[in-house]
C-alpha positions in Angstrom: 0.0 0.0 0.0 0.8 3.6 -0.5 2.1 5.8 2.1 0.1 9.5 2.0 3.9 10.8 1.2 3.9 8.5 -1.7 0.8 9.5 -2.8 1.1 12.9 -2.4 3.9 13.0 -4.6 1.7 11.5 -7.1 -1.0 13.6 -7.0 1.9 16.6 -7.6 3.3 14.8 -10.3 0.2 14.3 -12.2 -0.7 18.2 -11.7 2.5 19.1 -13.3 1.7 16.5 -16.3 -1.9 17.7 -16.6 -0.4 21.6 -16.3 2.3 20.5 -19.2 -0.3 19.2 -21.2 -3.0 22.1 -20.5 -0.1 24.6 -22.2 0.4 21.9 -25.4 -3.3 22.2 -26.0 -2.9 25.7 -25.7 -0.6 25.6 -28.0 -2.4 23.4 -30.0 -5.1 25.6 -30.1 -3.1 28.7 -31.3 -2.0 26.8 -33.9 -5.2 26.1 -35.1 -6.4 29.2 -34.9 -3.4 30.3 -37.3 -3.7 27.8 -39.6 -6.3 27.1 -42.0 -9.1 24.2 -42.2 -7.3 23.6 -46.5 -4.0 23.9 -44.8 -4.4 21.5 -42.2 -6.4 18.8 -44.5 -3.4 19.9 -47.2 -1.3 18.6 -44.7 -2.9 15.7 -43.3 -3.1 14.3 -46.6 0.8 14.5 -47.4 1.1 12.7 -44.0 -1.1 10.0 -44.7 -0.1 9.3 -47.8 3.4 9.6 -47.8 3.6 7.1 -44.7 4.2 3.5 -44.7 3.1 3.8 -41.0 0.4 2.0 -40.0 -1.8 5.1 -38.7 -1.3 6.5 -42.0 -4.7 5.5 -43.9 -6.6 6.7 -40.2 -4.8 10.1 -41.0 -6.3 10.0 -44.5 -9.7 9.5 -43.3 -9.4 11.8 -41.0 -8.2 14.4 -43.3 -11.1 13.3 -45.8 -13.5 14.4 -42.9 -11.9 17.7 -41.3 -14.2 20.3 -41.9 -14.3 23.9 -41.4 -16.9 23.1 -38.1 -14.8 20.4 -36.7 -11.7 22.7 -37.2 -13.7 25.5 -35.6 -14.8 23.0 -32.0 -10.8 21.5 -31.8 -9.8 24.8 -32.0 -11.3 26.1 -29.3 -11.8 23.2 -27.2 -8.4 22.7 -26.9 -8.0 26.2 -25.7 -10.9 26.6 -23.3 -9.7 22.7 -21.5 -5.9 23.8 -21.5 -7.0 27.2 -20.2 -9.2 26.4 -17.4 -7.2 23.1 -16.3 -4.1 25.2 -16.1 -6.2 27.5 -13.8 -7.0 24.8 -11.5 -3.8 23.2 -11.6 -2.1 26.8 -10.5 -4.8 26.4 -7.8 -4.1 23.2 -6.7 -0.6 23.3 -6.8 -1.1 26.8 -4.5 -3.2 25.1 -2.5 -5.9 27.3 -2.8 -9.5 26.2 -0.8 -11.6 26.9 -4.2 -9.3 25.0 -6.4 -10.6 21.8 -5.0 -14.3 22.0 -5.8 -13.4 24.0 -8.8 -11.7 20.8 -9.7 -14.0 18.3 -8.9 -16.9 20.5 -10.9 -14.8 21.3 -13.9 -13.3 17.6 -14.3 -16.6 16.3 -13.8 -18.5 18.2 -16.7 -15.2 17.5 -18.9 -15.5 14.0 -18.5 -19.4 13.7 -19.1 -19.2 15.9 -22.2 -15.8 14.0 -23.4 -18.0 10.7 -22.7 -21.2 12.2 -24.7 -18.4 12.8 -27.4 -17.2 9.8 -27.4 -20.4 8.3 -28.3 -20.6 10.0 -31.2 -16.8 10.6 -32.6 -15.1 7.1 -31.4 -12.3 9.2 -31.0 -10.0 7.1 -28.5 -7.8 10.3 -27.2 -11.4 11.7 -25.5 -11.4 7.8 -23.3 -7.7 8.9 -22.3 -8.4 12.4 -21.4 -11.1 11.2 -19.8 -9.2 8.2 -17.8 -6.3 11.5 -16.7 -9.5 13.7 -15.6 -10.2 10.5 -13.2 -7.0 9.9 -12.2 -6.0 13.3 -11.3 -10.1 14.0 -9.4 -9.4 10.9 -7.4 -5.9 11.9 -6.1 -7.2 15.8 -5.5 -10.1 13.8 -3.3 -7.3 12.8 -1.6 -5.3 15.6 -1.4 -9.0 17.7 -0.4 -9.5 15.1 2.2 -5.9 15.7 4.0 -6.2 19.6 3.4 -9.8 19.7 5.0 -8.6 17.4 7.7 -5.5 20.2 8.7 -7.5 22.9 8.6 
């Protein structure tokens, strides 16, 4: 089992992943936002095809599909996620008493509109954001639980 030490500097660890990532889909999403839906497709389609990998025909469908709309929704899903979980993970990491129901509310609508997604797109990356957004709410229970129990 665990000591609380141990998985303390879990939970820490995971808030610096999930603050790394938060700034790559940041990042992600500028780039987006600076590139064009043609230009991305474009692309996409010199990837796909000149790949013997075996995601490659996956990156041709995808490209086949990528519309202006979907372009539009990564775009700024990608910033609005990276932006607010680099909020709570400032907060967290700060300790700061509204970071920790901030967290559990935010994570929890992320993962029940990444789930409703999911149902739709079969995009497998939503099932491993969502499988981090659990990870990371059940070790800030913990770390809520220890905080609540010093104060």
């Amino acid at each position: 089992m665990m000591s609380q030490v141990q998985i303390h500097r879990l939970f820490v660890l995971s808030l610096v992943l999930k603050g790394f990532h938060a700034l790559a889909e940041i990042g992600g999403a500028l780039s987006l936002y600076l590139l064009g839906t043609n230009e991305i497709v474009r692309w996409l389609y010199r990837v796909g095809t000149n790949s013997r990998e075996p995601l490659a025909p996956v990156i041709v469908d995808f490209a086949r599909t990528f519309s202006a709309g979907e372009h539009d929704f990564y775009a700024f899903y990608l910033l609005s996620h990276g932006a607010v979980n680099f909020a709570l993970v400032f907060g967290l990491l700060r300790h700061k008493p509204w970071a920790y129901p901030a967290t559990f509310a935010v994570l929890s609508a992320f993962i029940a509109y990444q789930v409703y997604r999911y149902v739709y797109t079969q995009d497998v990356g939503l099932i491993a954001l969502t499988i981090v957004d659990l990870a990371v709410m059940g070790l800030t229970w913990n770390e809520y639980r220890l905080h609540r129990a010093r104060t």
